[in-house]
ZAZAMAR-216348 format. One line per 5 residues: number of its first residue (from 1); their letters; for each residue x, y, z of C-alpha. Coordinates in steps of 0.25 Angstrom, whole numbers. Layout:
N
NUM> A> X/Y/Z  ...
***
This chain:
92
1> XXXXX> 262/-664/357  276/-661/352  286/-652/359  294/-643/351  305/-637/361
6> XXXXX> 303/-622/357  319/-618/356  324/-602/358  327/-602/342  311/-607/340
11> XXXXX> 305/-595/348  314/-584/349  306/-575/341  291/-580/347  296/-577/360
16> XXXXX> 300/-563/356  286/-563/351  279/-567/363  288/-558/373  283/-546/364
21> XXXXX> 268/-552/366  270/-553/380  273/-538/382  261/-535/372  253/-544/381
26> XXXXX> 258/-538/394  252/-524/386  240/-529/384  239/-534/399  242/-521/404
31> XXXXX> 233/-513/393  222/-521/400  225/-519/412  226/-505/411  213/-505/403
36> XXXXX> 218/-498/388  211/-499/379  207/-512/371  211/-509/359  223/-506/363
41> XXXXX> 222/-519/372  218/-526/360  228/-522/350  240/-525/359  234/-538/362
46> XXXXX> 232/-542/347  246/-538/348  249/-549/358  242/-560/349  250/-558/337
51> XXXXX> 264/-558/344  258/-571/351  255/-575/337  266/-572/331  275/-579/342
56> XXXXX> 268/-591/340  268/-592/325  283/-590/328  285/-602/336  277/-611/326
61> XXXXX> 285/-604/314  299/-609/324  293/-623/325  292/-624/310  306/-620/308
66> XXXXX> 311/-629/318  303/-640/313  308/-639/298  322/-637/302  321/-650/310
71> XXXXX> 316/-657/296  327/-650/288  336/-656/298  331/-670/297  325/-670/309
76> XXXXX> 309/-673/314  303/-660/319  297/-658/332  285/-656/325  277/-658/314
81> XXXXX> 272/-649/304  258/-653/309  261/-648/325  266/-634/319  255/-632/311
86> XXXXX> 246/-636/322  253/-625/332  254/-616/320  237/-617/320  237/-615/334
91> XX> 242/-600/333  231/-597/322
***
């Protein structure tokens, strides 16, 4: 398995992301506890799904453009087209 180091320029958008799905999250938890309704349950966890989505595909969409800078540069990329697509898939 290859080992990409996931640098602060690579993620700062998807953890933006994923610290709005954790509020959502925690919103759901506590519409479910306090026993809301479930489509209201339901619609805020949809919610959840796509930032987490969203979050991902942002990651993948950072390791793409880090490894065709490292190409551009000359350089072997820590992974190959392959692996993203692969990670990419996983998401889907």
């Amino acid at each position: 398995m290859v080992v990409v180091e996931m640098k602060p320029e690579m993620v700062g958008d998807a953890l933006t992301r994923l610290r709005r799905a954790r509020g959502q999250l925690n919103g759901v938890i506590e519409a479910m506890e306090e026993g809301r309704d479930c489509a209201e349950v339901l619609t805020q966890l949809a919610a959840v799904s796509r930032a987490l989505d969203r979050a991902g595909f942002k990651v993948v969409a950072s390791g793409m453009r880090y490894c065709q800078q490292a190409r551009d540069d000359g350089d072997e990329p820590p992974m190959t087209e392959q692996e993203l697509e692969r990670l990419f898939l996983a998401l889907a």
